[in-house]
C-alpha positions in Angstrom: 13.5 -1.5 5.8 14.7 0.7 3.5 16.9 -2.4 1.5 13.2 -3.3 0.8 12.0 -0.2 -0.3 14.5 0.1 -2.6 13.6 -3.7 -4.8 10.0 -2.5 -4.4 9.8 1.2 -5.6 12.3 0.9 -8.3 11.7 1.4 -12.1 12.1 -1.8 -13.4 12.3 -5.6 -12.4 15.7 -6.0 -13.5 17.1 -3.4 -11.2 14.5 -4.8 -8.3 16.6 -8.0 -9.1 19.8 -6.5 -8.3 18.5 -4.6 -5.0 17.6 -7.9 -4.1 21.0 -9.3 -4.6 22.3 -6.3 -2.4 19.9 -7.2 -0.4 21.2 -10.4 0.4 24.6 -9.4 0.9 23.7 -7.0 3.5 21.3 -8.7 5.6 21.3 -12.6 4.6 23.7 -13.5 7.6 21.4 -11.5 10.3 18.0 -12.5 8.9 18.7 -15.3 6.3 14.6 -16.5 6.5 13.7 -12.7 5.4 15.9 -12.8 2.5 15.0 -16.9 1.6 10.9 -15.8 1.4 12.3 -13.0 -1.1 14.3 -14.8 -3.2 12.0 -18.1 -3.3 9.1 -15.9 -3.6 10.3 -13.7 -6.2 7.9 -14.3 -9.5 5.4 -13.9 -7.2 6.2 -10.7 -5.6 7.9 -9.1 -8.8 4.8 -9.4 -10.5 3.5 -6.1 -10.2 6.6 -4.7 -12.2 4.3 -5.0 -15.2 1.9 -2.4 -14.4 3.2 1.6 -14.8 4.8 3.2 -12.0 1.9 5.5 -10.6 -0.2 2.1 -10.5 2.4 0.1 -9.1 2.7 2.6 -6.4 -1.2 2.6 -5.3 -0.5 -1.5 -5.1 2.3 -0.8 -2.3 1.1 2.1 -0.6 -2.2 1.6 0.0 -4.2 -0.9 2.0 -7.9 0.3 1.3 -9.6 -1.4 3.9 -7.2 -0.3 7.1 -7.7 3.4 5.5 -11.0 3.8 5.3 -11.5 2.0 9.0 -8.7 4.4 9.8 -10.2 7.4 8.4 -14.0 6.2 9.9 -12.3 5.9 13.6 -10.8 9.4 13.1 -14.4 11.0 12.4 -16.2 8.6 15.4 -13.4 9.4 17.9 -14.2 12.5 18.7 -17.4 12.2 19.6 -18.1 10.8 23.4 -21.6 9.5 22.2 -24.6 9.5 19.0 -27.8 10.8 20.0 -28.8 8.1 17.7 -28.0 5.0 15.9 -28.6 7.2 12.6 -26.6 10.3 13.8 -24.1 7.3 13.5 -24.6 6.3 10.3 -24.8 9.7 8.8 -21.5 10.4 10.0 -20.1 7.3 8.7 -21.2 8.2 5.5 -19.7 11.3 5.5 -16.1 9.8 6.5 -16.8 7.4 3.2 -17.7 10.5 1.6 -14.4 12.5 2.4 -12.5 9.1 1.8 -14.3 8.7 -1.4 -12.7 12.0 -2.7 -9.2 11.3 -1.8 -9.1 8.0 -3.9 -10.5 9.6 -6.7 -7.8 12.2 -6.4 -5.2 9.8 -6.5 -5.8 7.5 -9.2 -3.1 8.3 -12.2 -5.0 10.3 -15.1 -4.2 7.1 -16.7 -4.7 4.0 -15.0 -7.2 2.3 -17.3 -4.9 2.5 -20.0 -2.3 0.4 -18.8 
């Protein structure tokens, strides 16, 4: 996992390109179909190299959706039952709420720009 970090949190495409290579010479004999979908694959999935780091980084770290039904079931959890449909609601709106605030907080001062 961590050959594939390494062509997917680099700087550039061009050093991506060599991970990859590296990749292939490490792994290729053991999982040969991994490193096939990469390589025949690779316009596709270096395509995000044009966008800044700090963007490029919210494209592969985040999932939005999983979170914030992660981040939901932590609030809900806890609770063994809802006096009411509504008590449910309002504290589903609160875990969007808290959620809400943590995105803001990490989108790059200058993500529009790029």
């Amino acid at each position: 996992m961590n050959d594939l970090k390494k062509i997917y949190r680099t700087s550039s495409k061009e050093i991506a390109e060599n991970y990859l290579l590296e990749l292939e010479e490490r792994w290729g004999e053991k999982y040969p179909l991994v490193v096939k979908s990469w390589q025949n694959n690779w316009e596709n999935l270096s395509g995000y190299f044009k966008y800044s780091g700090p963007v490029r980084k919210l494209i592969y770290t985040t999932n939005p959706i999983e979170g914030l039904h992660r981040q939901i079931r932590k609030f809900t959890k806890t609770k063994g039952s809802f006096t009411s449909t509504n008590a449910l609601y309002k504290l589903v709106y609160c875990a969007i709420k808290k959620v809400e605030q943590k995105w803001i907080m990490a989108l790059p001062f200058n993500y529009v720009s790029t």
